[in-house]
BABAMI-266737 format. One line per 5 residues: number of its first residue (from 1); their letters; for each residue x, y, z of N, C-alpha, C. Coordinates in steps of 0.001 Angstrom, whole numbers, plus 500000, padded with zeros to 6 digits. Each point is the difference from the previous one (the first is absolute). Example, Ala and Ser with C-alpha at 12.3 -4.5 7.8 and 13.67 -1.06 7.14 Angstrom:
! residues 2
1 = as = 513190:494310:507800:499110:501190:500000:500900:501200:500000 ~ 499650:501050:499280:500820:501190:500060:499230:501090:500730
***
This chain:
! residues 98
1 = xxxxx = 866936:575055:077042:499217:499761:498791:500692:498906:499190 ~ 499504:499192:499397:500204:499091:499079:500562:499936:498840 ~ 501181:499778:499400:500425:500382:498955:499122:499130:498831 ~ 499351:500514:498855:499606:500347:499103:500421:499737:498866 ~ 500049:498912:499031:500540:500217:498832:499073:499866:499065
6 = xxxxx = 499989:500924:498681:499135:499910:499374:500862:499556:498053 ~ 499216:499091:499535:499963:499403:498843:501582:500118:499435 ~ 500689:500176:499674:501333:499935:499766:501027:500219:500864 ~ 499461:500368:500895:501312:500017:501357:499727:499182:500619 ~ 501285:499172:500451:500062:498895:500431:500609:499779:501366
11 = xxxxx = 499559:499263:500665:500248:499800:501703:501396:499651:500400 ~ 500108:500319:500906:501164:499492:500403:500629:498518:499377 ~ 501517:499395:499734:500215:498961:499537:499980:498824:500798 ~ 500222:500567:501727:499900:498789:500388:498296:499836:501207 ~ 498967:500976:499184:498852:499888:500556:499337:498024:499279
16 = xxxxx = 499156:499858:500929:499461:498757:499669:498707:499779:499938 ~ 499511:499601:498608:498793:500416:499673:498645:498967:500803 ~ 499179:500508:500273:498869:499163:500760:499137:499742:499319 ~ 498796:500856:499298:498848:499566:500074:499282:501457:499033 ~ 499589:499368:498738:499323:501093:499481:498380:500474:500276
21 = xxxxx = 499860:501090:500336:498965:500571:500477:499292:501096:499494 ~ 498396:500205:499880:499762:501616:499681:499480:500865:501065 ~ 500023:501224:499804:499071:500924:500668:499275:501013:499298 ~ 498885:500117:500634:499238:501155:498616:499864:501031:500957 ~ 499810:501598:499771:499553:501194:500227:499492:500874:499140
26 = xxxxx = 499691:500742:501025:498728:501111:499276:500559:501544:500424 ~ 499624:500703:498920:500655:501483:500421:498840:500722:500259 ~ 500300:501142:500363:499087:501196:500328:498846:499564:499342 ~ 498289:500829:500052:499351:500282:499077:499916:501898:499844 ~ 500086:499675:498653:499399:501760:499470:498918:499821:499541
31 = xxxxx = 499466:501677:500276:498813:499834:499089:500064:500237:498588 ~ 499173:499339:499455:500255:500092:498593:500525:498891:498828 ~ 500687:500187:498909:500446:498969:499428:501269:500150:499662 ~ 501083:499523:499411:501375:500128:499611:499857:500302:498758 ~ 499166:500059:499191:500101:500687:498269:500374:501172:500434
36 = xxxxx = 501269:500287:499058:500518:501412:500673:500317:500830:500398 ~ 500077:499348:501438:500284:500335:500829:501250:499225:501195 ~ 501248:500637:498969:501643:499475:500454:500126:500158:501552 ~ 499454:500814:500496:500241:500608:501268:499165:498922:501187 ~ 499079:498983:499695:499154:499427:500831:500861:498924:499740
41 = xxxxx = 500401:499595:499133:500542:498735:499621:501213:499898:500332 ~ 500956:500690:500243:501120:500430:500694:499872:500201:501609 ~ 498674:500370:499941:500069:499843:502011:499474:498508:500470 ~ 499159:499785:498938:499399:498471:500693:501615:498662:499743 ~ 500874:500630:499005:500977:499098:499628:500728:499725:501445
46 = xxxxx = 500485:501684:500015:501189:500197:501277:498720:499380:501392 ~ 499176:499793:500097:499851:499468:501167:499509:498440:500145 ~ 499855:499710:498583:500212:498092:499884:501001:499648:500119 ~ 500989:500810:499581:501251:499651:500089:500678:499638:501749 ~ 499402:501418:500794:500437:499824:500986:499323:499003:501070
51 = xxxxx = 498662:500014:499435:499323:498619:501102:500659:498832:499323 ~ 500421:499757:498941:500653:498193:499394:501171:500485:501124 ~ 500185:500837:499753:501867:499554:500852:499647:500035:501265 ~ 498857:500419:500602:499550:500036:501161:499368:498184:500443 ~ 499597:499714:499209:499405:498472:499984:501173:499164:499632
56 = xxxxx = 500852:500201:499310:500693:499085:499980:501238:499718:501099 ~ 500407:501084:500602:500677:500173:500947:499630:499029:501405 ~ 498435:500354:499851:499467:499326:501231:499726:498670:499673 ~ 500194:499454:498735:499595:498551:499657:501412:499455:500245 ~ 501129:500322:499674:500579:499465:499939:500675:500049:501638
61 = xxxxx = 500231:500963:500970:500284:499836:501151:498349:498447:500698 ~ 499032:500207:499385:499340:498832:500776:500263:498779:499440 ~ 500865:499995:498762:500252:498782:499600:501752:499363:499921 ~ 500117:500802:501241:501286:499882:500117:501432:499962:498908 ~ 499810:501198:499545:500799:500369:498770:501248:500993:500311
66 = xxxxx = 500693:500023:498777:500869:501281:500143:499729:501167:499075 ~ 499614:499582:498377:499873:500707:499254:499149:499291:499206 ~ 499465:501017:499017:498571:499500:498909:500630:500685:498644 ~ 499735:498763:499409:500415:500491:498093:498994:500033:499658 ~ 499343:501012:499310:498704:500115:499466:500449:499542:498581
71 = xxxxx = 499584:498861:499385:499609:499797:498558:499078:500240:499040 ~ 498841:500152:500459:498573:500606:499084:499179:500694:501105 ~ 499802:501023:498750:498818:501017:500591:498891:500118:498690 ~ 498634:500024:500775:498753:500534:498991:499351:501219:501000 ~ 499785:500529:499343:499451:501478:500326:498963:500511:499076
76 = xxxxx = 498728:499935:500957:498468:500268:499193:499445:501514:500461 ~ 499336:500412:499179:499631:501873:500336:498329:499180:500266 ~ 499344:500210:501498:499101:499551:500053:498948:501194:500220 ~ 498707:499972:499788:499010:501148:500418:498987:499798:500581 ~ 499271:500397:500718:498592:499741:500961:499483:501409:499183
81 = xxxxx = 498554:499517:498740:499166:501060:499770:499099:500648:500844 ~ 499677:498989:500760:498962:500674:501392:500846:500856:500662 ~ 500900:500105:500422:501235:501183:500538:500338:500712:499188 ~ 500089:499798:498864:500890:500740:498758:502102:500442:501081 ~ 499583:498443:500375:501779:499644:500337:500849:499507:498944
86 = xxxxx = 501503:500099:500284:500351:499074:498973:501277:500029:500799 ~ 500938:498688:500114:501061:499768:500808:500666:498289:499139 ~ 501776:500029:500218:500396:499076:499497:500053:498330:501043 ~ 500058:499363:499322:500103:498640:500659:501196:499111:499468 ~ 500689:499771:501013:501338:499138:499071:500215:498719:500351
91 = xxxxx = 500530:499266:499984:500640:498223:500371:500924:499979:499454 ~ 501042:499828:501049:501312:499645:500159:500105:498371:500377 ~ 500959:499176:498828:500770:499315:500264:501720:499941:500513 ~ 500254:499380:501216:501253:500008:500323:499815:498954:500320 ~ 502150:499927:499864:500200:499079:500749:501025:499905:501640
96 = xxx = 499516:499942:501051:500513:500059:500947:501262:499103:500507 ~ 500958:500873:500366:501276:499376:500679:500633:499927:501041 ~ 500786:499259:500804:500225:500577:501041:501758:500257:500180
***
């Protein structure tokens, strides 16, 4: 797996920086909405969380990397009323090193 750094932790000193890049993901959907309801928003978190590190892992082994500094994240609570779904969406900026 890919080592990972996120917003104040910093990469190795003698890593060498390449090429800044984003990736976006999407978490679970629940039914329903997040007013509320801590417990949906906490599961859709923990599993954006784990597909970004899941996407970024694989971006950066295809882009021939060693490690990814994530610098910005946005994270939107999105909903489909025709489903009465609702699931998060994030974009990650990093920057990749090798």
């Amino acid at each position: 797996m890919t080592k990972i750094y996120w917003h104040r932790e910093l990469p190795p000193g003698d890593a060498e920086a390449l090429d800044e890049h984003t990736v976006e993901a999407d978490s679970v959907r629940v039914a329903g909405v997040f007013q509320h309801r801590d417990d949906l928003w906490d599961r859709c978190e923990t599993d954006l969380t784990n597909t970004v590190v899941e996407r970024l892992d694989q971006e950066v082994r295809r882009l021939g990397g060693r490690c990814a500094h994530v610098l910005r994240e946005h994270v939107d609570a999105k909903h489909d009323d025709t489903r009465d779904e609702a699931w998060l969406h994030g974009r990650y900026t990093y920057m990749l090193y090798r």
